[in-house]
NUKOLVEX-497103 format. One line per field, with one value per atom (N, C-alpha, C, CB): x, y, z; residue in three letters; residue number from 1; atom name; chain. Coordinates in steps of 0.2 Angstrom, whole numbers. Glycine has a CB too. Example, Ala and Ser with C-alpha at 12.3 -4.5 7.8 and 13.67 -1.06 7.14 Angstrom:
BEGIN
c1	c(66 62 66 57 64 68 64 70)
c2	c(-28 -22 -16 -22 -11 -5 0 -3)
c3	c(39 39 39 45 35 36 39 29)
code	c(ala ala ala ala ser ser ser ser)
pos	c(1 1 1 1 2 2 2 2)
site	c(N CA C CB N CA C CB)
unit	c(A A A A A A A A)
//
This chain:
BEGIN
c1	c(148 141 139 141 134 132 130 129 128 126 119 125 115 108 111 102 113 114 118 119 122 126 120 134 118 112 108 108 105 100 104 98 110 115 116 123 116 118 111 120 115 109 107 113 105 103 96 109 97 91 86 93 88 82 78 82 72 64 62 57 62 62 55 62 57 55 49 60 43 35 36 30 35 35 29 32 30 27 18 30 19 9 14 0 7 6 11 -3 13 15 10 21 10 7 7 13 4 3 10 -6 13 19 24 21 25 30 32 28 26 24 27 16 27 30 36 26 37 46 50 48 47 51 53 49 46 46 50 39 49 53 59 52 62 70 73 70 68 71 71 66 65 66 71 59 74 80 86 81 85 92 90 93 85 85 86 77 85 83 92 76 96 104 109 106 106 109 108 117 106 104 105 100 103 102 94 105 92 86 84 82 80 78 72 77 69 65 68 58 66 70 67 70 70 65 58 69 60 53 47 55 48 43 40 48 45 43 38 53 42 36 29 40 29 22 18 23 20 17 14 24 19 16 14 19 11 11 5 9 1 -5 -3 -9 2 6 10 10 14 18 15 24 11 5 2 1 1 -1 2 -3 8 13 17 16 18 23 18 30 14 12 12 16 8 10 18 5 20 24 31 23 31 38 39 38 29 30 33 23 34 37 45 35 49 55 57 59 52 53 52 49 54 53 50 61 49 46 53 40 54 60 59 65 52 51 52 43 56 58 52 63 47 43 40 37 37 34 38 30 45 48 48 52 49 51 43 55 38 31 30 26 33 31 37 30 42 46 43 54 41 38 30 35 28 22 24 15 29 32 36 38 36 40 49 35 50 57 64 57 61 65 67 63 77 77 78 83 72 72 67 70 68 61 61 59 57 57 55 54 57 57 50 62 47 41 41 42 39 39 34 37 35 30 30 34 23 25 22 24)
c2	c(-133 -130 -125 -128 -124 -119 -113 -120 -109 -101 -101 -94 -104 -106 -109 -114 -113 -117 -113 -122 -109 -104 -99 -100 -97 -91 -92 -88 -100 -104 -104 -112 -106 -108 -101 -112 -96 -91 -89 -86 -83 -84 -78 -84 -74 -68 -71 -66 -77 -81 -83 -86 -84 -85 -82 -87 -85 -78 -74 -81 -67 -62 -64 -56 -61 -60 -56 -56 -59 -57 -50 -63 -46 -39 -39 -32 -35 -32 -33 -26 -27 -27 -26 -20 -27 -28 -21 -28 -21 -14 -12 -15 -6 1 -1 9 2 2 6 7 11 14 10 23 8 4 -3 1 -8 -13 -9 -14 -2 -1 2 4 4 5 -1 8 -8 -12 -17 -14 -15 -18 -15 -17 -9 -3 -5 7 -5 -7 -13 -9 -17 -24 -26 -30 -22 -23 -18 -22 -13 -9 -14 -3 -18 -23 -29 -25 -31 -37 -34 -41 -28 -25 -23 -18 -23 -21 -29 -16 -34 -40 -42 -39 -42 -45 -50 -44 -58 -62 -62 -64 -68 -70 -75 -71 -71 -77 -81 -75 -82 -86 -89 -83 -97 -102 -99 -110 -102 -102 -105 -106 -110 -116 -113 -125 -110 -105 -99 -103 -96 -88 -93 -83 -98 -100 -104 -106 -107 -109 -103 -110 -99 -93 -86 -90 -88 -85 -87 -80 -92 -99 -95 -108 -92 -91 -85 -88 -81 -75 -76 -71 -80 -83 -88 -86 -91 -94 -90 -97 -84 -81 -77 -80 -74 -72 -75 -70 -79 -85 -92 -88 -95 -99 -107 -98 -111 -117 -122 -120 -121 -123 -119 -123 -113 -110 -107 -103 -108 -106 -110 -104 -116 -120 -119 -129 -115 -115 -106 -120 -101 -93 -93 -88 -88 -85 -78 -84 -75 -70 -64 -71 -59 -55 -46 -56 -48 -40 -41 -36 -35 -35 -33 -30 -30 -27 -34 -21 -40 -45 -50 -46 -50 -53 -53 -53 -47 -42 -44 -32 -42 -44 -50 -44 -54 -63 -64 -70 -61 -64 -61 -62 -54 -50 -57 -40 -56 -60 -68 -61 -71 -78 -76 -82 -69 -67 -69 -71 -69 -70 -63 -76 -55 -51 -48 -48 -47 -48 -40 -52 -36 -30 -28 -27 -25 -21 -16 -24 -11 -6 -6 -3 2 1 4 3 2 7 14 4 18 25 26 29 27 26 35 19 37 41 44 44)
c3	c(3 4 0 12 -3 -6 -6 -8 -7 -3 1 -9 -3 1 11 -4 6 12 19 9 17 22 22 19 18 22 26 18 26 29 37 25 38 45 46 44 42 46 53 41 55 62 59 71 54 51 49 45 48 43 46 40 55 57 57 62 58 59 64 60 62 66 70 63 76 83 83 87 84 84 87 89 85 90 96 84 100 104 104 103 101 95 90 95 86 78 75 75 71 66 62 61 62 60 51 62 50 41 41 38 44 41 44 42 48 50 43 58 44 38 32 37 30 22 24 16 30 31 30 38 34 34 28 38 24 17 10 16 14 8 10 7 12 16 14 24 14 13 4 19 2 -6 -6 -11 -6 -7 -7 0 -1 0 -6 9 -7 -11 -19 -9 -22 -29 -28 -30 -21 -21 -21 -13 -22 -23 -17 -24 -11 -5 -5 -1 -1 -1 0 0 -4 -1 6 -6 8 14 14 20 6 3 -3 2 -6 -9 -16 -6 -21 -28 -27 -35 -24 -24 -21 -19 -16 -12 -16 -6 -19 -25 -30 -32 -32 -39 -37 -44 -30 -25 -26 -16 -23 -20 -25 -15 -30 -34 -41 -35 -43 -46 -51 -40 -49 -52 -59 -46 -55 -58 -64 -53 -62 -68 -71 -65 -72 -77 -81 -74 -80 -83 -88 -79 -84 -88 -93 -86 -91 -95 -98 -88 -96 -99 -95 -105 -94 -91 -91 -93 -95 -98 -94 -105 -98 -95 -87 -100 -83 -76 -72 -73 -76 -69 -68 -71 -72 -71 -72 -77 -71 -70 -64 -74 -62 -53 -53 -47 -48 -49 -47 -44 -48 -47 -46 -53 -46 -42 -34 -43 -33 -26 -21 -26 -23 -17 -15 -20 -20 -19 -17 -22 -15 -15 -6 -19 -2 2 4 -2 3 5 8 0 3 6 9 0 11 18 21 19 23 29 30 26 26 30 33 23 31 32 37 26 42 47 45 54 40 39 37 32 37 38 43 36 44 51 53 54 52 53 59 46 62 66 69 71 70 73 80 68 84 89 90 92 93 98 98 107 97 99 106 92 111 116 119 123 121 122 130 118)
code	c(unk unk unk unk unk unk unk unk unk unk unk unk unk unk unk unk unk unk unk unk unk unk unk unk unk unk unk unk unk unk unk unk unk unk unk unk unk unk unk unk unk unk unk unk unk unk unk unk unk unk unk unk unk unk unk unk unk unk unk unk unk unk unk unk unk unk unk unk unk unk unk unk unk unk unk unk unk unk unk unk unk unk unk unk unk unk unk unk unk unk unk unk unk unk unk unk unk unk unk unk unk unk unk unk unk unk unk unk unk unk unk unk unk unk unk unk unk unk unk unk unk unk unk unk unk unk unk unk unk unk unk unk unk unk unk unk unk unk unk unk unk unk unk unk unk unk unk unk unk unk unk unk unk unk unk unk unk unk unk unk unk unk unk unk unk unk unk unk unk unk unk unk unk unk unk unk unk unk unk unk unk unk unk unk unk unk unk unk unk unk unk unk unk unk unk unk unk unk unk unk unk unk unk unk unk unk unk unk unk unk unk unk unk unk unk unk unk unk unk unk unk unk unk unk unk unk unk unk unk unk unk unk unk unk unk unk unk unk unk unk unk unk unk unk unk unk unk unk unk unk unk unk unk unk unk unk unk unk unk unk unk unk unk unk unk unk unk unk unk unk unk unk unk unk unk unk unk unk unk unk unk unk unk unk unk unk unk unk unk unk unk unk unk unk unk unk unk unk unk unk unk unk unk unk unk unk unk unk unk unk unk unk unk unk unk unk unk unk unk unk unk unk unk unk unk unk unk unk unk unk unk unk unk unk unk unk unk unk unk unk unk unk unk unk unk unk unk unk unk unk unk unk unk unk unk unk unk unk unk unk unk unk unk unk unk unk unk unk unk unk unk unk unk unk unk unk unk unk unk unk unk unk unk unk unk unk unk unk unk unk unk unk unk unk unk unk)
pos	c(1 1 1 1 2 2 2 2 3 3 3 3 4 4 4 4 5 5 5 5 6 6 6 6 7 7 7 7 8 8 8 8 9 9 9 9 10 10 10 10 11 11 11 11 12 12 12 12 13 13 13 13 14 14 14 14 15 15 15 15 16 16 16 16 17 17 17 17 18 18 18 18 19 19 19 19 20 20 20 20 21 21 21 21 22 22 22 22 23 23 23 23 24 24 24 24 25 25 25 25 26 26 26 26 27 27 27 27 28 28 28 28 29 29 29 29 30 30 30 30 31 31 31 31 32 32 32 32 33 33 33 33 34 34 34 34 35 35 35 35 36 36 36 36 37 37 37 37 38 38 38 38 39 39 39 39 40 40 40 40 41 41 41 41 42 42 42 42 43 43 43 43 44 44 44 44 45 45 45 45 46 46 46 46 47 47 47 47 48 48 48 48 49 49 49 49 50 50 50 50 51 51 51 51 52 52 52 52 53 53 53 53 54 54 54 54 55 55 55 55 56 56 56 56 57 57 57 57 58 58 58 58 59 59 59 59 60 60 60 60 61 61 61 61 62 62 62 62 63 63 63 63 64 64 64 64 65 65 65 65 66 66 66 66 67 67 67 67 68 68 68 68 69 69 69 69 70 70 70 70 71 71 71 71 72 72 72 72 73 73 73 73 74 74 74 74 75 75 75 75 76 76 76 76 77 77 77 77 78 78 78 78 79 79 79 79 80 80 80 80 81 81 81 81 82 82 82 82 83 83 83 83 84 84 84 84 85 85 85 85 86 86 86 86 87 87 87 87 88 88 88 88 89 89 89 89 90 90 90 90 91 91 91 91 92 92 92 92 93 93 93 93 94 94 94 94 95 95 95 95 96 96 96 96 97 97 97 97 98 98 98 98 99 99 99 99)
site	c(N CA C CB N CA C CB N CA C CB N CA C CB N CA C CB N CA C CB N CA C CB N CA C CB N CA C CB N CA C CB N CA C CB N CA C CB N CA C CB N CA C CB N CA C CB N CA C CB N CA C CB N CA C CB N CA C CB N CA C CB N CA C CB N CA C CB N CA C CB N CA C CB N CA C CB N CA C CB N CA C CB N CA C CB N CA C CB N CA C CB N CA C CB N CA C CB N CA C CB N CA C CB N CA C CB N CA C CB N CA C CB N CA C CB N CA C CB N CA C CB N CA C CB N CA C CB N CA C CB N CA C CB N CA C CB N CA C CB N CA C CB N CA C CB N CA C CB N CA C CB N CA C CB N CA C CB N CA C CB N CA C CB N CA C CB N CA C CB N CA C CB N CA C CB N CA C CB N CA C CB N CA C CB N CA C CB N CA C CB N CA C CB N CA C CB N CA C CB N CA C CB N CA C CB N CA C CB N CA C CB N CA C CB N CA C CB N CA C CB N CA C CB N CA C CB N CA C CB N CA C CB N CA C CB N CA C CB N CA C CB N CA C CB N CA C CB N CA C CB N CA C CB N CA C CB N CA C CB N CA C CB N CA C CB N CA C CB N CA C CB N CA C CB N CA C CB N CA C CB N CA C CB N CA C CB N CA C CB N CA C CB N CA C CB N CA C CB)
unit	c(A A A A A A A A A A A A A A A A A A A A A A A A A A A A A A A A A A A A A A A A A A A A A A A A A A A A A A A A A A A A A A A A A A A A A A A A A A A A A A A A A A A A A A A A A A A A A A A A A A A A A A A A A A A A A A A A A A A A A A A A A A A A A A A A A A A A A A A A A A A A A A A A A A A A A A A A A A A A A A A A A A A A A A A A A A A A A A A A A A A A A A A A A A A A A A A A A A A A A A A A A A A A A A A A A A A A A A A A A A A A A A A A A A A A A A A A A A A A A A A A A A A A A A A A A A A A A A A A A A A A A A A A A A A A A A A A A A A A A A A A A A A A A A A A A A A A A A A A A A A A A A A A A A A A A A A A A A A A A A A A A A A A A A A A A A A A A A A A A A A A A A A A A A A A A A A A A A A A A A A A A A A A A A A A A A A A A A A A A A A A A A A A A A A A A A A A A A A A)
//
C-alpha cells in the first residue's frame, strides 16, 4: 500500500468535526498557521496532488505555462493549509472560550 493510501485509512484523515459556531477570524489563522507549520515541517498532506493542481490550476498556468502546469503542484504551505481548512480536512480545533 502506499503512503497516501495509509494516510487516507488512517482515522487522522477523516474530516474534522463541524464546530459548534463558526470560528472567529483568530481562531481560522491559528488553525491555519498551525497546520502550515506542520505541513512546511514534512507533515503529511490531507489533500492529493490532483486536487492542489484543480484548485489552483489558474496559478500554476500562469506561472509555469500551459504545458508545464499540468505536472507542477503548488508547495506553499499557507495555501496548502487554506484549502484543507476550507475542504474541512484539518484535524485541529479549538475549544470555545465561553464566558
Amino acid at each position: 500500500m502506499d503512503v497516501i493510501g495509509l494516510i487516507w485509512g488512517s482515522p487522522v484523515a477523516r474530516p474534522m468535526v463541524k464546530p459548534a459556531r463558526p470560528h472567529t477570524r483568530f481562531e481560522k489563522a491559528r488553525i491555519i498557521g498551525a497546520r502550515a507549520l506542520q505541513i512546511s515541517m514534512g507533515a503529511p498532506l490531507f489533500v492529493s496532488e490532483d486536487e492542489l493542481r484543480d484548485h489552483f490550476s489558474d496559478e500554476l498556468i500562469q506561472l509555469y505555462g500551459v504545458e508545464e502546469a499540468q505536472w507542477r503542484v503548488v508547495l506553499d504551505p499557507n495555501k496548502i493549509a487554506m484549502l484543507e481548512y476550507e475542504q474541512n480536512r484539518i484535524p485541529i480545533d479549538v475549544d470555545p472560550h465561553d464566558e
